[in-house]
C-alpha positions as CSV (number, residue, x, y, z in Angstrom):
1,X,71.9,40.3,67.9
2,X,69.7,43.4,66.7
3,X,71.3,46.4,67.8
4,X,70.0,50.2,67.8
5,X,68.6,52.5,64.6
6,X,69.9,56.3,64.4
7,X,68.0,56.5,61.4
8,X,64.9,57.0,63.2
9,X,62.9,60.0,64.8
10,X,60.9,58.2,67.7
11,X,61.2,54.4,67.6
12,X,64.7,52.0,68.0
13,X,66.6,54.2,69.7
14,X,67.3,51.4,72.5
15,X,66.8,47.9,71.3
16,X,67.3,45.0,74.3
17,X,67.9,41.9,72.9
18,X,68.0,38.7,74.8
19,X,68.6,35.0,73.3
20,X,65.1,33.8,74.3
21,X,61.7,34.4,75.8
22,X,58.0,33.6,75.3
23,X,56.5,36.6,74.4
24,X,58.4,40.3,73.5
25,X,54.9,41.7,74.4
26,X,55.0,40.5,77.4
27,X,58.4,41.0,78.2
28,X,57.2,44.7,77.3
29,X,54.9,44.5,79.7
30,X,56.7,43.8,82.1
31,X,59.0,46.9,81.2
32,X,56.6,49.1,81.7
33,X,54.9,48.0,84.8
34,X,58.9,48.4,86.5
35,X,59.1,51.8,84.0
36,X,62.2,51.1,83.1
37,X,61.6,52.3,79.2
38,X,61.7,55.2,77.4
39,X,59.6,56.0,74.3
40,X,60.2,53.8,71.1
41,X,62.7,51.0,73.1
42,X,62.3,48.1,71.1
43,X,62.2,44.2,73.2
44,X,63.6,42.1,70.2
45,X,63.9,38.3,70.7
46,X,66.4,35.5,69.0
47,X,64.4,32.4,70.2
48,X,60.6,33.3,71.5
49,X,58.5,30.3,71.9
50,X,55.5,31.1,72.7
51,X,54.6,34.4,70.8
52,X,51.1,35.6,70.3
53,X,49.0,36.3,67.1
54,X,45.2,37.5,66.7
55,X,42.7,35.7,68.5
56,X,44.3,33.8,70.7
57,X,46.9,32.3,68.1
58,X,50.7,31.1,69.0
59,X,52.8,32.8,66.0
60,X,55.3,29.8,65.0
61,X,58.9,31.0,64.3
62,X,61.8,29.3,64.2
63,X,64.6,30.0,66.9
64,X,67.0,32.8,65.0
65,X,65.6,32.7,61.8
66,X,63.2,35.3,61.7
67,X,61.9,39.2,63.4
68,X,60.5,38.8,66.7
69,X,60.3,42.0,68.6
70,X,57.6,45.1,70.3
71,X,57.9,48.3,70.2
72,X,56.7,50.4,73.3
73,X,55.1,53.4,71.9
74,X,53.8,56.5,73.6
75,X,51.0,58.4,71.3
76,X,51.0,62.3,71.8
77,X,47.1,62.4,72.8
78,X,45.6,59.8,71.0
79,X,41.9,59.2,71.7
80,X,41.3,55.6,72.2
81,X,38.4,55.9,69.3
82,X,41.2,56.9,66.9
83,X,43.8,53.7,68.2
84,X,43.3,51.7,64.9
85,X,45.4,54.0,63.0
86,X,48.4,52.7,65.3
87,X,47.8,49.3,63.3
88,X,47.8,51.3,60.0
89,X,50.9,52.9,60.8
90,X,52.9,49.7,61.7
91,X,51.2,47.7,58.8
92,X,51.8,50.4,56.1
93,X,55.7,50.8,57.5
94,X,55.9,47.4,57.4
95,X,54.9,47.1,53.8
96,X,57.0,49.4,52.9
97,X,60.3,48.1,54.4
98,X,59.3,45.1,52.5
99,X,58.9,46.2,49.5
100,X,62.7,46.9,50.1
101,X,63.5,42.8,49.8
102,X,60.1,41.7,48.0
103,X,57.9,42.3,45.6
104,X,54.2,43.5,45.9
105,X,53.9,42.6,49.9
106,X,50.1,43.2,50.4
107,X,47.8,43.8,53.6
108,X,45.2,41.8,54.9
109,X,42.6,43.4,57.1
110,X,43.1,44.3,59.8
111,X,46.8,44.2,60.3
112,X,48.2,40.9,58.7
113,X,51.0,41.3,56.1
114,X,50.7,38.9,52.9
115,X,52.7,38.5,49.9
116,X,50.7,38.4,45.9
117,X,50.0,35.2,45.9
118,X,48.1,35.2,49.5
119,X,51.1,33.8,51.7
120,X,51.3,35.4,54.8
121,X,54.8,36.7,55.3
122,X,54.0,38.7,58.8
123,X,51.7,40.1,62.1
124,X,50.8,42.2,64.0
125,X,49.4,42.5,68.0
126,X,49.1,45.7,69.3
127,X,47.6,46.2,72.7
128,X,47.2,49.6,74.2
129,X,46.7,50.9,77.6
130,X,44.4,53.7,78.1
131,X,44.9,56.9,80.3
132,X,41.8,58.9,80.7
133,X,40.7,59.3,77.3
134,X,43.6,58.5,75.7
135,X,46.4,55.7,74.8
136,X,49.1,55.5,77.1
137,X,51.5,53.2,76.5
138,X,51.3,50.8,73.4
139,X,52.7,47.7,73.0
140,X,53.4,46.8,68.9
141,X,54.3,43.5,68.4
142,X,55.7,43.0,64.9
143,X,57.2,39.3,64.0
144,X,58.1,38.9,60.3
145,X,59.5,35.4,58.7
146,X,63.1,36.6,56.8
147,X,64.7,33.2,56.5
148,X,63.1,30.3,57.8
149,X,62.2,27.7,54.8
150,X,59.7,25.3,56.4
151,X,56.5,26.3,58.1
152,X,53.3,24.0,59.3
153,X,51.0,26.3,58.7
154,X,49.1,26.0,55.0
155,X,49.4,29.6,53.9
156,X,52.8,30.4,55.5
157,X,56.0,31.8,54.0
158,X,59.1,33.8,54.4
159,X,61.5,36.7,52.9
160,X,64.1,34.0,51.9
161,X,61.1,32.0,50.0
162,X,59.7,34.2,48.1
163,X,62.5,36.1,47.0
164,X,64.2,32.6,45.6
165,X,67.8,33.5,46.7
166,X,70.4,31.1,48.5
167,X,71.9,33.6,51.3
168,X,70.3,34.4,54.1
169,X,69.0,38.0,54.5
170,X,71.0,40.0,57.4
171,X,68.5,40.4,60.1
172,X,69.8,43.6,61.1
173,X,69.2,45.0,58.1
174,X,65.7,44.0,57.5
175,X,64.9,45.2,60.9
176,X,66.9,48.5,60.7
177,X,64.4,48.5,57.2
178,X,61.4,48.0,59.3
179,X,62.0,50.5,61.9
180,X,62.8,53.2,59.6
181,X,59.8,52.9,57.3
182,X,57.3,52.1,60.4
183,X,58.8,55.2,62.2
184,X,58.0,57.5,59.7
185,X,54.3,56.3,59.8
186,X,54.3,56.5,63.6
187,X,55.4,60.5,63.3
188,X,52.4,60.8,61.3
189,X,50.4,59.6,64.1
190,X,51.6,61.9,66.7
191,X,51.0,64.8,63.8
192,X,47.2,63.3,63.7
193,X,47.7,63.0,59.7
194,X,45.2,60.3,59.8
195,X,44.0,60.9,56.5
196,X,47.1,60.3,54.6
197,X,47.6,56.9,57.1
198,X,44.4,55.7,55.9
199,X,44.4,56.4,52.5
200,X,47.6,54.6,52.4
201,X,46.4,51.5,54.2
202,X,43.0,51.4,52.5
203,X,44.8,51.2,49.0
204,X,47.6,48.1,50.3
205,X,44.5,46.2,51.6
206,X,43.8,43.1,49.9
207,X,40.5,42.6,48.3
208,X,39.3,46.0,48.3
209,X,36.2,46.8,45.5
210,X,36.9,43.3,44.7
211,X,33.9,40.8,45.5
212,X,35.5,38.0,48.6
213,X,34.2,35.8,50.5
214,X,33.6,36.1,54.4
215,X,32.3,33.5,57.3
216,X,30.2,35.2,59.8
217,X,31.5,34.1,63.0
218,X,28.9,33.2,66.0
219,X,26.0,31.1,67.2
220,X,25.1,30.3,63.4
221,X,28.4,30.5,61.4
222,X,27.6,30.9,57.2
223,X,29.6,32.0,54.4
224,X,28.8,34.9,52.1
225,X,30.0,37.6,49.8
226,X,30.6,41.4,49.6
227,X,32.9,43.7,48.4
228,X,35.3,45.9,50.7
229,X,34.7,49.2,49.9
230,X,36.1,51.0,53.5
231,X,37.7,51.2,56.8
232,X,36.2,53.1,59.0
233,X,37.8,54.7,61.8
234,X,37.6,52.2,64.4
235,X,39.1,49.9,62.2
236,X,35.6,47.7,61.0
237,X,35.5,46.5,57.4
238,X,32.3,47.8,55.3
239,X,31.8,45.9,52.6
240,X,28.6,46.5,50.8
241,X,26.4,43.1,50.8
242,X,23.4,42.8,48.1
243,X,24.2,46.5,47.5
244,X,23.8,47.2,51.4
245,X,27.1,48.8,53.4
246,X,27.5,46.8,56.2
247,X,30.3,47.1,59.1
248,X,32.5,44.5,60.9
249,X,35.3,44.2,63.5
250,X,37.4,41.4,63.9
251,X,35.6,38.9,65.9
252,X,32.3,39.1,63.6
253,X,33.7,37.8,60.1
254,X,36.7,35.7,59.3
255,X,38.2,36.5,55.8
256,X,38.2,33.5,53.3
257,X,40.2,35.3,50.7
C-alpha cells in the first residue's frame, strides 16, 4: 500500500490506493467528473490490468511488482499551446528519482523513460482537459517497473534488473522518490520557468545531435536519418534532415533508436 508524501509542495498529499483496477487514469477520471479531488491526489494501483501507454498501447505490469499510479494536477494558467512542458516536468522528475536507485536513466522523446543501454524502464500518458484557453485538470499517468524480472516485450526492463541486486526495492520508497523529484518540476510549471524545464529535458533526451534513424508513419511508411537538434514548444522533434530542420509530433515518425 503507497501511502501519502509530506515532502512535497503540490502533489501526494492524498494518495488512494485500491488492490486493483484497469486504468488509474481512468479511475482519475472518474474522480474528477464526481469532484471528489483536490490538487495533486495521487490514484495509485497494486494490480491494474489494463493500463494505457502511447498510441493506443496496453502497458504490461505485473500485479504488485511495480509503480502504477496518476496524478491529478491543476496548472495555475497554463495555455494549452504551452501543455508539453507538463510531460517535461514529469519525465525530468522522473529521471531524477531514478537516478536515486539507477544509473544514467535516459529520456526518449516525447515522454518515455529508458535506461543506457536502450531498455525502457517507464511511461508516461498525460491527458489534459482544457478550460477556455487553458489546462484544467491533468491527468499524469506515471507507471515505472521496480521489481518485476520477466517482461514479453523485446526492449523491456525493470529497477530490480538493471541494478543487479537480490532484494526487492520498497515501493514506497521509490514512489515517495518520484513524487518528490517530479513535484519540484511541477512547481516550476506553475512559476512558468519553462526555460529551465526545457533545457533540462532537451539535455536527458536520447539521441540528441546524434545522427538516428526514424520511420515516417502514413500512407507511404520509409525509413530515414537526421539528427535531433530541438524541441520545440509544442513538444515536435526537429531534427535537421540533409542539412534541412524539419518538425514532428508523435504520430508522424516512430523512433528506431
Amino acid at each position: 500500500m503507497l501511502s501519502t508524501i509530506n515532502e512535497s509542495v503540490i502533489i501526494g498529499k492524498t494518495v488512494i490506493f485500491v488492490e486493483q483496477c484497469h486504468s488509474t487514469n481512468d479511475m482519475a477520471h472518474d474522480l474528477i467528473k464526481n469532484n471528489n479531488f483536490e490538487n495533486g491526489t495521487i490514484f495509485a494501483c497494486k494490480d491494474q490490468f489494463k493500463g494505457k501507454g502511447q498510441r493506443g498501447n496496453i502497458w504490461e505490469t505485473e500485479s504488485g511488482k511495480n509503480l502504477t499510479f496518476s496524478i491529478i494536477f491543476q496548472p495555475e494558467n497554463l495555455d494549452v499551446s504551452d501543455q508539453f512542458y507538463l510531460s517535461m516536468a514529469v519525465a525530468c522528475g522522473i529521471r531524477d528519482g531514478l537516478s536515486q536507485y539507477i544509473s544514467t536513466p535516459i529520456l526518449k522523446w516525447p515522454n518515455d523513460i529508458y535506461t543506457s543501454d536502450f531498455q525502457k524502464i517507464g511511461g508516461v500518458l498525460i491527458e489534459n482537459m482544457v478550460k477556455g484557453k487553458y489546462i484544467g485538470n491533468s491527468i499524469l499517468g506515471i507507471g515505472i517497473n521496480v521489481n518485476q524480472d520477466y517482461f514479453k516485450m523485446v526492449r523491456a526492463t525493470s529497477m530490480l534488473i538493471e541494478s543487479n541486486q537480490k532484494e526487492s526495492f520498497k515501493l514506497q520508497s521509490v514512489f515517495q522518490s518520484l513524487i518528490v523529484e517530479i513535484d519540484k518540476y511541477l512547481v516550476l510549471v506553475n512559476e512558468k520557468k519553462f526555460e529551465i524545464l526545457k533545457n533540462t529535458y532537451l539535455n536527458s533526451i536520447l539521441g540528441l545531435n546524434s545522427i538516428r534513424s526514424f520511420i515516417m508513419n502514413g500512407e507511404f511508411e520509409y525509413q530515414f536519418q537526421g539528427i535531433i537538434t530541438d524541441i520545440n514548444r509544442f513538444g515536435e522533434i526537429v531534427i535537421v534532415i540533409n542539412g534541412e530542420a524539419k518538425e514532428f509530433d508523435i504520430k508522424e515518425i516512430t523512433f528506431l533508436f
